[in-house]
Biopython code that builds the backbone (N, CA, C, O; Angstrom):
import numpy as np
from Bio.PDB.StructureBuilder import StructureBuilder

atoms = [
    (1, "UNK", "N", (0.852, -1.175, 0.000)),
    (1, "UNK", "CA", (0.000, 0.000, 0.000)),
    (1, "UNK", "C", (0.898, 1.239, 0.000)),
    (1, "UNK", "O", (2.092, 1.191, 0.294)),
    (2, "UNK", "N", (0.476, 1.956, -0.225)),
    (2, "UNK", "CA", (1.126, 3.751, -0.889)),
    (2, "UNK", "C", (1.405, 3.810, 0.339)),
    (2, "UNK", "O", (0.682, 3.134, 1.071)),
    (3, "UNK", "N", (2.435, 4.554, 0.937)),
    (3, "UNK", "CA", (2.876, 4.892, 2.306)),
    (3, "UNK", "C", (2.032, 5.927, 2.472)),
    (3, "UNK", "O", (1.310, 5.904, 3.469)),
    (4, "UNK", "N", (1.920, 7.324, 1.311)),
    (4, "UNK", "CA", (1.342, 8.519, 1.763)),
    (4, "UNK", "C", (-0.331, 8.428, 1.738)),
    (4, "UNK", "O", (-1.000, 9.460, 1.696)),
    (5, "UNK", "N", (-0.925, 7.144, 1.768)),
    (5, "UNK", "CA", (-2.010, 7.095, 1.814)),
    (5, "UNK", "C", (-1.979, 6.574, 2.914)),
    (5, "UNK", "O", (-2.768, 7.172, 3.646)),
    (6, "UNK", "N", (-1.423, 5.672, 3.487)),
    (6, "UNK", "CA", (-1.500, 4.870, 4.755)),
    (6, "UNK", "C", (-1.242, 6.106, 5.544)),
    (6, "UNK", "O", (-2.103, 6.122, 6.424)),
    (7, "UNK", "N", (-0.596, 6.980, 5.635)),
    (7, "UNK", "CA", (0.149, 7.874, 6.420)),
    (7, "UNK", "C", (-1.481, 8.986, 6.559)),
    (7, "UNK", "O", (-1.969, 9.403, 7.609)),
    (8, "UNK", "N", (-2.021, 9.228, 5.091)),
    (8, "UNK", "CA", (-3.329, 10.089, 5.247)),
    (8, "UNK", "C", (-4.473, 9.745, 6.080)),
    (8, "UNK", "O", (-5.154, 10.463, 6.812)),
    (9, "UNK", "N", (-4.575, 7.994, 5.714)),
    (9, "UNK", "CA", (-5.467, 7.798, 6.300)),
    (9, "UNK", "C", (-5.648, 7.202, 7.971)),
    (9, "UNK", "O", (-6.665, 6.924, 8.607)),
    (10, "UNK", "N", (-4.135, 7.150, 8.357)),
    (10, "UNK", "CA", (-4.254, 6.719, 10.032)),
    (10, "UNK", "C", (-4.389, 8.214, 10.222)),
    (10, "UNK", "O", (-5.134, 8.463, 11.171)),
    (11, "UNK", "N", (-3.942, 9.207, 9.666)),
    (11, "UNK", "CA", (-4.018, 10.418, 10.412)),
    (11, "UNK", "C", (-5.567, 11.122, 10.599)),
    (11, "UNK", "O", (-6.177, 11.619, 11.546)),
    (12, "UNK", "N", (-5.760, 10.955, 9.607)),
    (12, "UNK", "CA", (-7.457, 10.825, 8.901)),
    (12, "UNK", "C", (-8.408, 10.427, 10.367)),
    (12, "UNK", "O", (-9.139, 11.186, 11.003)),
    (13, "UNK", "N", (-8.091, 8.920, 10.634)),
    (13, "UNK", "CA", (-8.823, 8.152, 11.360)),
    (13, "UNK", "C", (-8.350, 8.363, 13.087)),
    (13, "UNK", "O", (-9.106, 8.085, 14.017)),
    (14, "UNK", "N", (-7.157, 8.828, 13.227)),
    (14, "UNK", "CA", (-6.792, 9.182, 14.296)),
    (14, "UNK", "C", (-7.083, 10.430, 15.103)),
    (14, "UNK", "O", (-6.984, 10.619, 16.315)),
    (15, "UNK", "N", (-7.528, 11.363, 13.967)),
    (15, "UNK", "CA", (-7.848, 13.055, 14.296)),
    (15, "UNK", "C", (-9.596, 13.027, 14.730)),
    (15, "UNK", "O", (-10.139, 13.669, 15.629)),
    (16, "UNK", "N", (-10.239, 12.031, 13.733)),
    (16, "UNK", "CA", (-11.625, 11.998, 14.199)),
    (16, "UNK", "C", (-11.830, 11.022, 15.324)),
    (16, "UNK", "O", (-12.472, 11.383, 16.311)),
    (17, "UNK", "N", (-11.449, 10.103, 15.263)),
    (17, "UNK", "CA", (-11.379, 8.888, 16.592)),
    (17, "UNK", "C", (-11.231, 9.916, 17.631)),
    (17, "UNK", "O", (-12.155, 10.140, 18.414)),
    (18, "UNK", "N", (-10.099, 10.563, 17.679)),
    (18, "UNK", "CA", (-9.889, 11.173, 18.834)),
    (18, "UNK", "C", (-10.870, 12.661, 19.361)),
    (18, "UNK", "O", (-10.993, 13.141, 20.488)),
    (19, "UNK", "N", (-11.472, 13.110, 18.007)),
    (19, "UNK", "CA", (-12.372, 14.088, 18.121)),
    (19, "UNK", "C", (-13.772, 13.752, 19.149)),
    (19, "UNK", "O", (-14.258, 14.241, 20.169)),
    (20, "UNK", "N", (-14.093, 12.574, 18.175)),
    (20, "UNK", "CA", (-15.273, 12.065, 18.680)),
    (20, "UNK", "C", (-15.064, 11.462, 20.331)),
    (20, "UNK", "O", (-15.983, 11.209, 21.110)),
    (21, "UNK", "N", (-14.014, 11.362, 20.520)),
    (21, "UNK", "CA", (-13.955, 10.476, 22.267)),
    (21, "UNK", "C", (-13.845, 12.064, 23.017)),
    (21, "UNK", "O", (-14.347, 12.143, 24.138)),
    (22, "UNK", "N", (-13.292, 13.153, 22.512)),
    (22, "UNK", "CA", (-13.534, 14.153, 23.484)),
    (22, "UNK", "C", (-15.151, 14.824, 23.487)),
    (22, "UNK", "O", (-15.712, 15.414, 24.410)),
    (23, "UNK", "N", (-15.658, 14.510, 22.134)),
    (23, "UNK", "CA", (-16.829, 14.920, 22.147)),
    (23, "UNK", "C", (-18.165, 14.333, 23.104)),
    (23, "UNK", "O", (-19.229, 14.847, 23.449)),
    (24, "UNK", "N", (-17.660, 13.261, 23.292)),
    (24, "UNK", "CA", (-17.868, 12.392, 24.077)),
    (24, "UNK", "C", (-17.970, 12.367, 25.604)),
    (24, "UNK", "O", (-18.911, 12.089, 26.348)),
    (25, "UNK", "N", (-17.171, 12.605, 25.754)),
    (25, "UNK", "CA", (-16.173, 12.906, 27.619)),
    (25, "UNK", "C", (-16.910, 14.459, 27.556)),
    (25, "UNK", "O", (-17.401, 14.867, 28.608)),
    (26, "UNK", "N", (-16.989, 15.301, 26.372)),
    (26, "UNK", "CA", (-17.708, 16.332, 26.718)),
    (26, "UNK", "C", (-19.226, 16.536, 27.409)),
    (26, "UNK", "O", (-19.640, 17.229, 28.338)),
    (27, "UNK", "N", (-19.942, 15.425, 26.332)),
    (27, "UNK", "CA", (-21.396, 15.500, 26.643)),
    (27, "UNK", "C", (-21.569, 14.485, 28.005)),
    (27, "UNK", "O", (-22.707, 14.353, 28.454)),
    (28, "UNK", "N", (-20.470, 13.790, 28.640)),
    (28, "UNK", "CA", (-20.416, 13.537, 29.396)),
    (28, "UNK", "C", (-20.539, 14.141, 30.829)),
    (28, "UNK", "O", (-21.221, 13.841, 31.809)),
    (29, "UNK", "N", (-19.502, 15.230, 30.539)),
    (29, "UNK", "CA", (-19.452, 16.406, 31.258)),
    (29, "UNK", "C", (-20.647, 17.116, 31.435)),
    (29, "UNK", "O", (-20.894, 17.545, 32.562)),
    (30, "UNK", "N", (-21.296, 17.278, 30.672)),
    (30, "UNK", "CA", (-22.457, 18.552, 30.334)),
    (30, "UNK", "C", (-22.200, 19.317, 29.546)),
    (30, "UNK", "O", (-22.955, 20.286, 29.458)),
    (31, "UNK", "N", (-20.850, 19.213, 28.487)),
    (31, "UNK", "CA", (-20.549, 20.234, 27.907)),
    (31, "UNK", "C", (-20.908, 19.902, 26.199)),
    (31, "UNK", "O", (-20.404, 18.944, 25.612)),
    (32, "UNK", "N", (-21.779, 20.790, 25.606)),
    (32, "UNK", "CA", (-22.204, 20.849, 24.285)),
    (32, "UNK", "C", (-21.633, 21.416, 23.404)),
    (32, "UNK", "O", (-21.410, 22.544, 23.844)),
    (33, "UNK", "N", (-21.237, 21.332, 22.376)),
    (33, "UNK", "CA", (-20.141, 22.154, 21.277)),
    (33, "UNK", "C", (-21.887, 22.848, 20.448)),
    (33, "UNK", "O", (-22.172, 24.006, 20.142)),
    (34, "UNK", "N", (-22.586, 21.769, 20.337)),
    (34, "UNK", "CA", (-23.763, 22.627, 19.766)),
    (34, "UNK", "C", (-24.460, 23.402, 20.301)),
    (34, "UNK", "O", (-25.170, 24.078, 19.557)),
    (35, "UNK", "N", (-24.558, 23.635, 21.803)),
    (35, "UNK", "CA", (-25.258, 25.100, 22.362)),
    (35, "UNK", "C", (-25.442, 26.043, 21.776)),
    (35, "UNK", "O", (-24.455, 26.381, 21.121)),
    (36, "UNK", "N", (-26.429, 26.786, 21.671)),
    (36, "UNK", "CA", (-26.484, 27.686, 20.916)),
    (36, "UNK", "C", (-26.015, 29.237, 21.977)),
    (36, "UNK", "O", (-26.460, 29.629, 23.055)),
    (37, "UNK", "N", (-24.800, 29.866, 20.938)),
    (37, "UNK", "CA", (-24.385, 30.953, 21.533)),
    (37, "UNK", "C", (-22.765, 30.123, 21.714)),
    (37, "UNK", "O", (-22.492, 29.086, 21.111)),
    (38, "UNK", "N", (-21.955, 30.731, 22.527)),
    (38, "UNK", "CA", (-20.522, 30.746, 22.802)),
    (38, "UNK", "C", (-20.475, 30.943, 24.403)),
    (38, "UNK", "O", (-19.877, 31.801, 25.052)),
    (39, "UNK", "N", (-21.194, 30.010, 24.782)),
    (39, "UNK", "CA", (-21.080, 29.871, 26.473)),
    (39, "UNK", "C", (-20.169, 29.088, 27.004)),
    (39, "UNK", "O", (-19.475, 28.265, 26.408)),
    (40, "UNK", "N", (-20.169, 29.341, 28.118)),
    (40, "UNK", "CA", (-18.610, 27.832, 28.959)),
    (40, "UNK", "C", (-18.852, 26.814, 28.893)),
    (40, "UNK", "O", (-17.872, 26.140, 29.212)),
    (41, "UNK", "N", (-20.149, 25.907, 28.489)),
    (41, "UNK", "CA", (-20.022, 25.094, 28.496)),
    (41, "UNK", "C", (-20.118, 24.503, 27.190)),
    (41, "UNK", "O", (-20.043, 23.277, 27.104)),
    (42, "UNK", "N", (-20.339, 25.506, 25.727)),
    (42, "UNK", "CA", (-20.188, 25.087, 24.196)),
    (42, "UNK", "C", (-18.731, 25.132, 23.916)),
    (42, "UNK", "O", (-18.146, 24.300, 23.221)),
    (43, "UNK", "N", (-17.928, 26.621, 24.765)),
    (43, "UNK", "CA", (-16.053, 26.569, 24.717)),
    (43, "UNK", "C", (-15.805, 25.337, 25.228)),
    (43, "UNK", "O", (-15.147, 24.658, 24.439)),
    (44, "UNK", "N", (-16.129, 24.676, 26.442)),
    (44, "UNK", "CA", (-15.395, 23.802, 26.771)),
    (44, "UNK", "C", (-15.943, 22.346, 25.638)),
    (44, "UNK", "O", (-15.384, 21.250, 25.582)),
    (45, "UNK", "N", (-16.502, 22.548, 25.275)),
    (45, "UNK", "CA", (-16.915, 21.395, 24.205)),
    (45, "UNK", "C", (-16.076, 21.188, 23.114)),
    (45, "UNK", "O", (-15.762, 20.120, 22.588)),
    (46, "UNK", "N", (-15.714, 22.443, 22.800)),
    (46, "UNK", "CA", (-14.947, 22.604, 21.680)),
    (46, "UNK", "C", (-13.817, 22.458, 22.269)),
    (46, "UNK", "O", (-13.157, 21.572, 21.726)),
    (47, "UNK", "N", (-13.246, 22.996, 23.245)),
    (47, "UNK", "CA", (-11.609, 22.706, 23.601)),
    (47, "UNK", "C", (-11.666, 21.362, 23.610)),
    (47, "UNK", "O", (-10.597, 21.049, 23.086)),
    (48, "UNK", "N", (-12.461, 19.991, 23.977)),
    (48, "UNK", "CA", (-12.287, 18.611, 24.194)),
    (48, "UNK", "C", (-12.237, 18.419, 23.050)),
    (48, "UNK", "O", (-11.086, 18.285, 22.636)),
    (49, "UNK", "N", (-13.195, 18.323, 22.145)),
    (49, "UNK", "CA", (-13.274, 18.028, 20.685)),
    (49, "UNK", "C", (-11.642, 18.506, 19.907)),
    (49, "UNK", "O", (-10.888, 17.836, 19.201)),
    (50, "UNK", "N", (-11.559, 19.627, 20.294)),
    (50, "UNK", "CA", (-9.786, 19.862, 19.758)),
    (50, "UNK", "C", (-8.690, 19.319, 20.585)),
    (50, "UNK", "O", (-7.604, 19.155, 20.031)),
    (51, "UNK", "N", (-8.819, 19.021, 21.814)),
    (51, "UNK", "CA", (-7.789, 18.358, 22.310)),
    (51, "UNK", "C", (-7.634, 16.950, 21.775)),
    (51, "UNK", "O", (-6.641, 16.448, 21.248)),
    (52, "UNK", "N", (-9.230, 16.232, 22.103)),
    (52, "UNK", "CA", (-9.186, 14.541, 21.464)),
    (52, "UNK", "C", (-9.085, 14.544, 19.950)),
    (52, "UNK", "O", (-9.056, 13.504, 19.291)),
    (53, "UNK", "N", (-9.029, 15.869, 19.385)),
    (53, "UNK", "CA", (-8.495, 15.335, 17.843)),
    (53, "UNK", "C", (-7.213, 15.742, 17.611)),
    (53, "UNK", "O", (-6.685, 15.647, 16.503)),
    (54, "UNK", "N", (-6.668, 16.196, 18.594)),
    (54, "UNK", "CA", (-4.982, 16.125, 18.463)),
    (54, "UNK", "C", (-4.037, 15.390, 19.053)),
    (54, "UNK", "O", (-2.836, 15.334, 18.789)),
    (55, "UNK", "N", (-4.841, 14.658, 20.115)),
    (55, "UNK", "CA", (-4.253, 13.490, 20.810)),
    (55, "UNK", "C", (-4.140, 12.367, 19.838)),
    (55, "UNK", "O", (-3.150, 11.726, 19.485)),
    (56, "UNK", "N", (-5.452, 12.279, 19.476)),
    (56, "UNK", "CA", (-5.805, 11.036, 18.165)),
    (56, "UNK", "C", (-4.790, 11.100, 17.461)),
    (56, "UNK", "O", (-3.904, 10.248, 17.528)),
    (57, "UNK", "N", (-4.740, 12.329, 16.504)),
    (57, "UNK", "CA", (-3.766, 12.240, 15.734)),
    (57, "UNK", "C", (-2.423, 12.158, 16.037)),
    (57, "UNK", "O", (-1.649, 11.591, 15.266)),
    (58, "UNK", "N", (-2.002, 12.734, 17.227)),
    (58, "UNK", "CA", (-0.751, 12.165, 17.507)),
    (58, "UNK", "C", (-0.034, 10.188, 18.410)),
    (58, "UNK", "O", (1.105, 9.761, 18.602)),
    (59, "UNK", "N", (-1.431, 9.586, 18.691)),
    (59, "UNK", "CA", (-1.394, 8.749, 18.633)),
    (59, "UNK", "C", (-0.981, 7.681, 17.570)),
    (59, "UNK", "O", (-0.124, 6.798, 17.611)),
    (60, "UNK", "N", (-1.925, 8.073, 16.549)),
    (60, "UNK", "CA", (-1.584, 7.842, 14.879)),
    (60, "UNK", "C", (-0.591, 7.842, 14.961)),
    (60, "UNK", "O", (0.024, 6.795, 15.161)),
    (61, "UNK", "N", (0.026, 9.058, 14.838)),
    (61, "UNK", "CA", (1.519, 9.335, 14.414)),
    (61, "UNK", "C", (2.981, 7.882, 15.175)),
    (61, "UNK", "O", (3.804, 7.095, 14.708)),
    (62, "UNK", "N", (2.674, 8.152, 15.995)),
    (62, "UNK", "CA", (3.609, 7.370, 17.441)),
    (62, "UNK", "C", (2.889, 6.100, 16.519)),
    (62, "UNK", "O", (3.745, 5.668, 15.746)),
    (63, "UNK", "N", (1.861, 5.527, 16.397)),
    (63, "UNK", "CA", (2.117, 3.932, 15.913)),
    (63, "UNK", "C", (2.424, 4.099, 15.156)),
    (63, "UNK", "O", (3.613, 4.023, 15.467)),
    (64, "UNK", "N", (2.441, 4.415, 13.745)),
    (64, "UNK", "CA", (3.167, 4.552, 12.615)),
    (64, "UNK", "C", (4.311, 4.276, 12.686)),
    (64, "UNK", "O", (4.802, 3.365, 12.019)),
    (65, "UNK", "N", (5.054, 5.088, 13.607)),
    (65, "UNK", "CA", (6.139, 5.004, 14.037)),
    (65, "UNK", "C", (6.789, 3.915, 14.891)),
    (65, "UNK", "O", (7.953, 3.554, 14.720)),
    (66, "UNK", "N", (6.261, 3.591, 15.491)),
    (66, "UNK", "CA", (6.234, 1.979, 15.890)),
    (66, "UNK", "C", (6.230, 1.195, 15.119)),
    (66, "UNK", "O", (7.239, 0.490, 15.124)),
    (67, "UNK", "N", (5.325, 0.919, 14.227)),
    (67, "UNK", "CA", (4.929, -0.015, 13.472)),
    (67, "UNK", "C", (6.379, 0.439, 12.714)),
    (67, "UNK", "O", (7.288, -0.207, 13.235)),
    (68, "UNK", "N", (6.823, 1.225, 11.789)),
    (68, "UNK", "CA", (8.275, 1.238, 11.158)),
    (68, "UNK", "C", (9.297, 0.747, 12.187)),
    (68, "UNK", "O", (9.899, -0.188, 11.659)),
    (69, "UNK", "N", (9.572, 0.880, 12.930)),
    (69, "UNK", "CA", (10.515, 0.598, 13.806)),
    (69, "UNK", "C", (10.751, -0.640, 14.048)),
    (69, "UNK", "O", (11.854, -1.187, 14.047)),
    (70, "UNK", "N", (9.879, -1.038, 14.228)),
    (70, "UNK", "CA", (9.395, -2.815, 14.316)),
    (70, "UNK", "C", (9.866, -3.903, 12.926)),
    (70, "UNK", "O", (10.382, -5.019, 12.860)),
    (71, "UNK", "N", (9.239, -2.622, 11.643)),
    (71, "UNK", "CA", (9.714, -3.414, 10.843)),
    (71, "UNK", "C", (10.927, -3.226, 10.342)),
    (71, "UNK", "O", (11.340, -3.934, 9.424)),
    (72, "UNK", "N", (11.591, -2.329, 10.835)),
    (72, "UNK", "CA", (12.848, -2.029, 10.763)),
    (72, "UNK", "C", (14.101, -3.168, 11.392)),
    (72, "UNK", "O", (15.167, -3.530, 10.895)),
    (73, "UNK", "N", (13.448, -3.507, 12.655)),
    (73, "UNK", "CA", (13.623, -4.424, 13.838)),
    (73, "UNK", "C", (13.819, -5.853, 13.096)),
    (73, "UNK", "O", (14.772, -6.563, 13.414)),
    (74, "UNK", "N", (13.217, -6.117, 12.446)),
    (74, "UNK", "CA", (12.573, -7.160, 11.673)),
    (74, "UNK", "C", (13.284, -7.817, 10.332)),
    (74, "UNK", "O", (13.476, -8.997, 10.040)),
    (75, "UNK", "N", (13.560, -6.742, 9.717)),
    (75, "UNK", "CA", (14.376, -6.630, 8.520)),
    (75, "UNK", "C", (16.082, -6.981, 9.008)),
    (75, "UNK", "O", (16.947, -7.662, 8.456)),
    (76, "UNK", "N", (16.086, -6.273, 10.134)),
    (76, "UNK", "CA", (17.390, -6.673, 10.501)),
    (76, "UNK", "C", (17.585, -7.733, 10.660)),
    (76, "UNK", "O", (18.786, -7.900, 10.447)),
    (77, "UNK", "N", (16.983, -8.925, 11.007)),
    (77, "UNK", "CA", (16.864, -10.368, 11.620)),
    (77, "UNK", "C", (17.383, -11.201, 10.598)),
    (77, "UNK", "O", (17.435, -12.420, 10.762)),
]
sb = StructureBuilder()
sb.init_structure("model")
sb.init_model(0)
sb.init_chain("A")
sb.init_seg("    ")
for serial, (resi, resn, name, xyz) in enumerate(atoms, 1):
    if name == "N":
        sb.init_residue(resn, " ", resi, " ")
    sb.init_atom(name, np.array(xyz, "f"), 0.0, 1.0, " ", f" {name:<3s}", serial, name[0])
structure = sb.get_structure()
């Protein structure tokens, strides 16, 4: 498989995975990104939603990176 597609699409899947679990932990909270207006508890919706989609994606990133390393590991054998 194309590296820069594999590379698009864990990042792809890692930015929303991780979006959706803060969105999540948000409405958990009480906190709504859809409130209507820009209140503390629609900001804090949105700060989770941007934190868990940058965690995600840097999760992504780190296995990727694993996963090369490994097969790097591997190749050497």
């Amino acid at each position: 498989m194309n590296a820069a597609l594999v590379e698009g699409l864990s990042d792809a899947v890692g930015f929303v995975g991780g979006a959706l679990v803060g969105f999540w932990i948000g409405r958990l909270l009480g906190l709504d990104i859809f409130a209507p207006g820009y209140g503390a508890a629609s900001l804090g919706g949105i700060l989770l939603c941007g934190l868990g989609g940058g965690g995600g994606l840097q999760l992504a990133r780190r296995w990727r990176a694993a996963a090369k390393q490994k097969r790097k590991e591997k190749e050497g054998d």
